[in-house]
N, CA, C and O of each residue as an XYZ file, in Angstrom:
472
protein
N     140.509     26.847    -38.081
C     140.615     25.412    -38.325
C     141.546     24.802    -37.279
O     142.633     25.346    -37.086
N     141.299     24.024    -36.786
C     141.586     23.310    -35.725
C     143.114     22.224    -36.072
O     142.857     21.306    -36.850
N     143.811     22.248    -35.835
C     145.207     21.328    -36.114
C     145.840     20.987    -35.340
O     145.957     21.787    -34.411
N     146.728     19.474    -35.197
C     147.408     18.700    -34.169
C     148.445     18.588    -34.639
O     148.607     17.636    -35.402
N     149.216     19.218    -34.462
C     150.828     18.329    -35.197
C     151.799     17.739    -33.926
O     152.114     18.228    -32.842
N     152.076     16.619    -34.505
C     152.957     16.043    -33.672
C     154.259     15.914    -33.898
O     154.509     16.010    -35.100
N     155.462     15.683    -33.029
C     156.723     15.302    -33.867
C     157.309     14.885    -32.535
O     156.696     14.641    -31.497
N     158.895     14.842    -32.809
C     159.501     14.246    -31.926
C     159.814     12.892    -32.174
O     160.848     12.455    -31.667
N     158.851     11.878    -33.113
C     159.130     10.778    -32.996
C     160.799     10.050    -33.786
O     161.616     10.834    -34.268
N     161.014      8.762    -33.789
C     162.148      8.677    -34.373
C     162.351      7.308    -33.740
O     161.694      6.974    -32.753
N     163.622      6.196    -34.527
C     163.830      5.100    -33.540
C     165.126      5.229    -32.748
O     166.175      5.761    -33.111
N     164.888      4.735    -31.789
C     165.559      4.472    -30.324
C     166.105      3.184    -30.151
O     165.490      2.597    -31.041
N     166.960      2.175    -29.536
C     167.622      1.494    -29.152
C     166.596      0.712    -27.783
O     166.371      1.589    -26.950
N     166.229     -0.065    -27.545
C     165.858     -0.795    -26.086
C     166.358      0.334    -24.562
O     167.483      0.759    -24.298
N     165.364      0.502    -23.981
C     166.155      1.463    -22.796
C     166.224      2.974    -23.267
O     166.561      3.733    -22.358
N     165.960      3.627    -24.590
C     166.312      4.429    -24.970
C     165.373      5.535    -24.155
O     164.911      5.101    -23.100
N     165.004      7.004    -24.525
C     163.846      7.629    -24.287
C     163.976      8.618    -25.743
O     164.955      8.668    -26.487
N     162.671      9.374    -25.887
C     162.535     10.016    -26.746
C     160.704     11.386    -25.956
O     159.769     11.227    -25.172
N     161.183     12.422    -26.781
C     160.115     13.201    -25.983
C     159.014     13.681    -27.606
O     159.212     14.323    -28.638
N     158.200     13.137    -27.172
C     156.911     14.077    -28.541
C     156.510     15.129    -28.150
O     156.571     15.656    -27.039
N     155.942     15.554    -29.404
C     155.411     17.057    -28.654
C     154.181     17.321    -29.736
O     154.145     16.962    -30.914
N     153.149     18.082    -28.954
C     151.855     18.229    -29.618
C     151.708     19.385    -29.566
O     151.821     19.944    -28.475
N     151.308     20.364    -31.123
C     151.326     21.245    -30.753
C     150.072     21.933    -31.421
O     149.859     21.589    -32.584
N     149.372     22.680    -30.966
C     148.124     23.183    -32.045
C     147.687     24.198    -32.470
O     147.630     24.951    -31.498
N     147.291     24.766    -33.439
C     146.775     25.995    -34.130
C     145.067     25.507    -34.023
O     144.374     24.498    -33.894
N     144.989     26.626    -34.139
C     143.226     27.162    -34.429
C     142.678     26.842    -32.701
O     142.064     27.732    -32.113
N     142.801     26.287    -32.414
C     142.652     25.968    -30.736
C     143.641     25.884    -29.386
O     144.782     25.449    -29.545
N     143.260     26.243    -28.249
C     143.769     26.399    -27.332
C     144.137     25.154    -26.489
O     143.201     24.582    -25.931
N     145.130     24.767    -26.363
C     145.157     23.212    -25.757
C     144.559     22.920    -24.268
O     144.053     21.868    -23.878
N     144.800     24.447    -23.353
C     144.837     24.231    -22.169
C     143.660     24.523    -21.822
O     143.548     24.922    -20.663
N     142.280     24.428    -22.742
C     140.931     24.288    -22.510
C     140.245     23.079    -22.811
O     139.022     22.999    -22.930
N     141.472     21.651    -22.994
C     140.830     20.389    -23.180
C     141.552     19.550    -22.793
O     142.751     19.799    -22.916
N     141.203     18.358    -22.233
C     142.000     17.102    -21.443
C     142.689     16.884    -23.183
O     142.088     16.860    -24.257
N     143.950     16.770    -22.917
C     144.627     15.938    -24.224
C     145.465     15.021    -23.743
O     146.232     14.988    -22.781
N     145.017     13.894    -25.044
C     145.167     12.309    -25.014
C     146.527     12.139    -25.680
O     146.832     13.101    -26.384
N     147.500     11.060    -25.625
C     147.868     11.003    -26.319
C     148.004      9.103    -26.343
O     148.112      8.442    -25.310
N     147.964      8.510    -27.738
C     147.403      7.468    -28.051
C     148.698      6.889    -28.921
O     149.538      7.688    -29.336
N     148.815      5.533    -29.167
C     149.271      4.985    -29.790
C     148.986      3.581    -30.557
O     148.504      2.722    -29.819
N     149.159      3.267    -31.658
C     148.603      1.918    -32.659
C     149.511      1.454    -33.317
O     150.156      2.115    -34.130
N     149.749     -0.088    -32.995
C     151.060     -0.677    -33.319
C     150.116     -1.047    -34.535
O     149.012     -0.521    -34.681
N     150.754     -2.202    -35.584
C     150.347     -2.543    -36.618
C     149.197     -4.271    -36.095
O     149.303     -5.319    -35.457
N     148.499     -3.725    -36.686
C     147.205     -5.091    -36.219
C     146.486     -4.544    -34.869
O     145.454     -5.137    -34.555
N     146.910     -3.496    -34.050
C     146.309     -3.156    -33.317
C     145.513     -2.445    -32.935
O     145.944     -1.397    -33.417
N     144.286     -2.071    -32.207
C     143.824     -0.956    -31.862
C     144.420      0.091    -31.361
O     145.569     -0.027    -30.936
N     143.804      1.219    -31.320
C     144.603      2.103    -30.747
C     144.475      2.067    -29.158
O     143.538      1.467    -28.631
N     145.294      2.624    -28.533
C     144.606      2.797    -27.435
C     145.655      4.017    -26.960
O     146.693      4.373    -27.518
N     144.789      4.735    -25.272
C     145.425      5.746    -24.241
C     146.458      5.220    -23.742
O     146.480      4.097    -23.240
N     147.502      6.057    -23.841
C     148.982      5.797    -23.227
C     149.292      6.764    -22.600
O     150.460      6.769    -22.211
N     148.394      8.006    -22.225
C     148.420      9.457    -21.472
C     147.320     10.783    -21.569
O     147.015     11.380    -22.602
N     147.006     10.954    -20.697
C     145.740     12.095    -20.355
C     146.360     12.905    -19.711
O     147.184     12.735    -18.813
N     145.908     13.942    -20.236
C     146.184     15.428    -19.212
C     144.958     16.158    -19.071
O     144.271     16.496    -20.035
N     144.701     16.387    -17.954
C     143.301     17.351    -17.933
C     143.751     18.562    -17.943
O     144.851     18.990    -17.593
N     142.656     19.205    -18.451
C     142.757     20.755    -18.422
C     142.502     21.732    -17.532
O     142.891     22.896    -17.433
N     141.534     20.822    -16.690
C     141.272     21.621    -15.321
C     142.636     21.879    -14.393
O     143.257     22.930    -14.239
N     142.897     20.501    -13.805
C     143.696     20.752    -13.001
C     145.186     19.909    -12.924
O     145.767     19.769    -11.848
N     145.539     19.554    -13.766
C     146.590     19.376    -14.559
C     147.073     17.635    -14.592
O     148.047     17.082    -15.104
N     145.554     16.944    -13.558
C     146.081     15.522    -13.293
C     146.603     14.737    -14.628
O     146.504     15.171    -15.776
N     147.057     13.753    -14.318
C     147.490     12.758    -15.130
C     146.835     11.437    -15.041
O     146.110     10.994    -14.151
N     147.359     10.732    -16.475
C     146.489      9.403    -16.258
C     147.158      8.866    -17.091
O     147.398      9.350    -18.197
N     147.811      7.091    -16.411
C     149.023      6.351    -17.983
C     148.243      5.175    -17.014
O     147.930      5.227    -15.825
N     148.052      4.033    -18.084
C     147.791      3.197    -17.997
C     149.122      1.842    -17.259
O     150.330      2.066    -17.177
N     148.728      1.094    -17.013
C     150.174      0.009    -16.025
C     151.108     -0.039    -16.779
O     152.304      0.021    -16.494
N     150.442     -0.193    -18.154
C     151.509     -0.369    -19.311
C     153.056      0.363    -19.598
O     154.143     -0.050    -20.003
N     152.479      1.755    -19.123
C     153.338      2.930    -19.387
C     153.850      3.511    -17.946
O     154.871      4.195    -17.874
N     153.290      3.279    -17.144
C     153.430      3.966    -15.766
C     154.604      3.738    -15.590
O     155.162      2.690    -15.915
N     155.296      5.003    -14.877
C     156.326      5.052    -14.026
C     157.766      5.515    -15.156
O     158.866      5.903    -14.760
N     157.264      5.297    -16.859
C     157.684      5.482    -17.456
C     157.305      6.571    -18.472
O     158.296      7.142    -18.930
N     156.298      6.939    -18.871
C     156.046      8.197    -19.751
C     155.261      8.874    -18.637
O     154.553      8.434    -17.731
N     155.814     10.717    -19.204
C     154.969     11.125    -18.686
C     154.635     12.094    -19.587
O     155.320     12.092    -20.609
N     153.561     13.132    -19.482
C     153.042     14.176    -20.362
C     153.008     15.592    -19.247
O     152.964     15.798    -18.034
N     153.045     16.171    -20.198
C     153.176     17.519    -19.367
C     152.279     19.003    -20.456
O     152.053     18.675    -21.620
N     151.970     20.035    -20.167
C     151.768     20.923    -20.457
C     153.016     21.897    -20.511
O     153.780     22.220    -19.602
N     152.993     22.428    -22.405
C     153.375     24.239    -21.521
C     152.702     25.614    -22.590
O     152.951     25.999    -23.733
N     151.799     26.026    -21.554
C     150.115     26.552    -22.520
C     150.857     28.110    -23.216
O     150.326     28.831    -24.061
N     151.950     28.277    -22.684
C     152.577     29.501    -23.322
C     152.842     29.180    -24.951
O     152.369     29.834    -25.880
N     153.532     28.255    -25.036
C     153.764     26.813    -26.068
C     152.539     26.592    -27.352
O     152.542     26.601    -28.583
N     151.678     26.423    -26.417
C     150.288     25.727    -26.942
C     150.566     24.398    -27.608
O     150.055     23.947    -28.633
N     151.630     23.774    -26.684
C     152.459     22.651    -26.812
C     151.987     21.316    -25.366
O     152.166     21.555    -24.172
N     151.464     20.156    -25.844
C     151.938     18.657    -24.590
C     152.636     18.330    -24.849
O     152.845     18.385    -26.061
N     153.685     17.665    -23.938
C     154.494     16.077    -24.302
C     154.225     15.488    -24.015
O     153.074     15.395    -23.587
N     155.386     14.262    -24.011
C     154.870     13.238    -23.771
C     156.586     12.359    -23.831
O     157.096     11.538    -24.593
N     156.964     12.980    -22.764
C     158.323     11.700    -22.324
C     158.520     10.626    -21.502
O     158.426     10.383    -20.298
N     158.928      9.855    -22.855
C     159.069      8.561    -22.539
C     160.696      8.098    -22.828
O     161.687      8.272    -23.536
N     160.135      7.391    -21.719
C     161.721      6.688    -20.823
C     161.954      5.041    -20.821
O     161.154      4.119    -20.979
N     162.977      5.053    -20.646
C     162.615      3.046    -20.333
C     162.091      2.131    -21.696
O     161.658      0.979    -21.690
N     162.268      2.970    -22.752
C     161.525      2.428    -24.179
C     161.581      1.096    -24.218
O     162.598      0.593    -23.741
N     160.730      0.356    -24.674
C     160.864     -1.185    -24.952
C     160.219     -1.130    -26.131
O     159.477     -0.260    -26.587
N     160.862     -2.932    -26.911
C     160.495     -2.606    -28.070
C     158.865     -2.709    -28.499
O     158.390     -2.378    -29.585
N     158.189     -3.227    -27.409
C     156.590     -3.018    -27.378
C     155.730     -1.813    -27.880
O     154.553     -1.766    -28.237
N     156.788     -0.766    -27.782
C     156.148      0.520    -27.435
C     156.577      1.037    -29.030
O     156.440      2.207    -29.386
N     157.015      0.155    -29.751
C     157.373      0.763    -31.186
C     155.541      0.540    -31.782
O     154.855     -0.481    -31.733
N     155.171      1.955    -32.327
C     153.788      2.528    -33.037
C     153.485      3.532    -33.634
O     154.637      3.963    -33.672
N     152.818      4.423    -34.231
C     152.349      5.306    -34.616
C     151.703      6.130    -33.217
O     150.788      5.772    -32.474
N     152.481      7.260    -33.179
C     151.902      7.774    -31.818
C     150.741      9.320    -32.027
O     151.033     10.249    -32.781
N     149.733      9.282    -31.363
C     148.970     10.227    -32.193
C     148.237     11.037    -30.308
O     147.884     10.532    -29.243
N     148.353     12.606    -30.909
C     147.548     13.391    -29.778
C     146.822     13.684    -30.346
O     146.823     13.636    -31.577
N     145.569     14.267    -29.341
C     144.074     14.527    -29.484
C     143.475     15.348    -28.522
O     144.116     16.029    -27.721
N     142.282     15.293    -28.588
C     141.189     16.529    -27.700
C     140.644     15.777    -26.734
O     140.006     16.299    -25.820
N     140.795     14.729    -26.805
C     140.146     13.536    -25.398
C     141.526     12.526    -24.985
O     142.712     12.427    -25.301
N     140.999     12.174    -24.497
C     141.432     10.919    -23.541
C     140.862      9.740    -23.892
O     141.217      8.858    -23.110
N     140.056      9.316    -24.820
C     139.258      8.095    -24.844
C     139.250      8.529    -26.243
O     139.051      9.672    -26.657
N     139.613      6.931    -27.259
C     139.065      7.396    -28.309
C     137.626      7.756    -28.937
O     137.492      8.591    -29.831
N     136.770      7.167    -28.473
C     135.610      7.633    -28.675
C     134.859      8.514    -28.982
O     133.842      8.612    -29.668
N     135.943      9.649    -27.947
C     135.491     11.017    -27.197
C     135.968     12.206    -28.226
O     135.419     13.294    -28.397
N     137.426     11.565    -29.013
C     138.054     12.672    -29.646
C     137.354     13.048    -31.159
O     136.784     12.331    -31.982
N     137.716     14.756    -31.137
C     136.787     15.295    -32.084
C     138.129     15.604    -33.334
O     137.977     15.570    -34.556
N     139.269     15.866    -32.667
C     140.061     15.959    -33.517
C     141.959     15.152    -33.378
O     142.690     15.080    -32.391
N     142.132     14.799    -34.454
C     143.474     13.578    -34.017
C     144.533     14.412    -35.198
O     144.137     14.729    -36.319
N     145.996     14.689    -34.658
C     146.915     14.553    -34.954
C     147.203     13.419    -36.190
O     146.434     12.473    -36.361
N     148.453     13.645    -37.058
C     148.904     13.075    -37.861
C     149.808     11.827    -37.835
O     149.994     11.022    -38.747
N     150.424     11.842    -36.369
C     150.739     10.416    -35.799
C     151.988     10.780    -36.066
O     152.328     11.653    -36.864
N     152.853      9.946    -35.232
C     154.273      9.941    -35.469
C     154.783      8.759    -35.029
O     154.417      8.029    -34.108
N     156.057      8.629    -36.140
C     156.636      6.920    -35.766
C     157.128      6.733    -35.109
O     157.808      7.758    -35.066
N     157.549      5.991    -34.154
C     158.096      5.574    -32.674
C     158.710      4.145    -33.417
O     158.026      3.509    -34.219
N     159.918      3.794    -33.079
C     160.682      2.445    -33.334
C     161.519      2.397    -32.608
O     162.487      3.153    -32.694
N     161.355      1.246    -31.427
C     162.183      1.011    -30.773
C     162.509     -0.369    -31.104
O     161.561     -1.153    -31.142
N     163.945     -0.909    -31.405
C     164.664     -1.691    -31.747
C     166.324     -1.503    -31.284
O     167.039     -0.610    -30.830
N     166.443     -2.869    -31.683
C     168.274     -2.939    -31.491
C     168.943     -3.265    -32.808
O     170.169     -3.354    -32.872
């Protein structure tokens, strides 16, 4: 059986950083691009980080760039996903997955709370 757990999350201060971490049973992470997504309240979800499995590129949207990044470590069977520079925009339910696109994903994590405030 296939499982996503996430954690790491928690609230932060403006400027703060905080690191998630995805970690999975029943499957191998480093045989699938993993997404990791976030959904504020009223919002859709959307990609805030891709990792491919092939060859380890990355992908953050303008939103996030220059500020989160995700990483692999397949010994682990663990992604992250550190983020830096927090603003309070970025306070959501943060959730990893088996894609990069929601569309695409077959299986989603339990989400974790992110609150950034002062």
């Amino acid at each position: 059986q296939v499982r996503l757990v996430e954690s790491g999350g928690g609230s932060v201060e403006p400027g703060g950083s905080l690191r998630l971490s995805c970690t999975a049973s029943g499957f191998n992470l480093d045989r699938s691009a993993i997404g990791w997504f976030r959904q504020a309240p009223g919002k859709q979800r959307e990609t805030v980080s891709c990792i491919s499995s092939v060859d380890g590129n990355t992908y953050y949207p303008n939103s996030v760039k220059g500020r989160f990044t995700t990483s692999r470590d397949n010994a682990r069977n663990t992604v992250y996903l550190q983020m830096n520079s927090l603003i309070t925009e970025a306070t959501a339910v943060y959730y990893c997955a088996d894609a990069c696109s929601v569309t695409l994903v077959d299986h989603w994590g339990q989400g974790t709370q992110v609150t950034v405030s002062s």
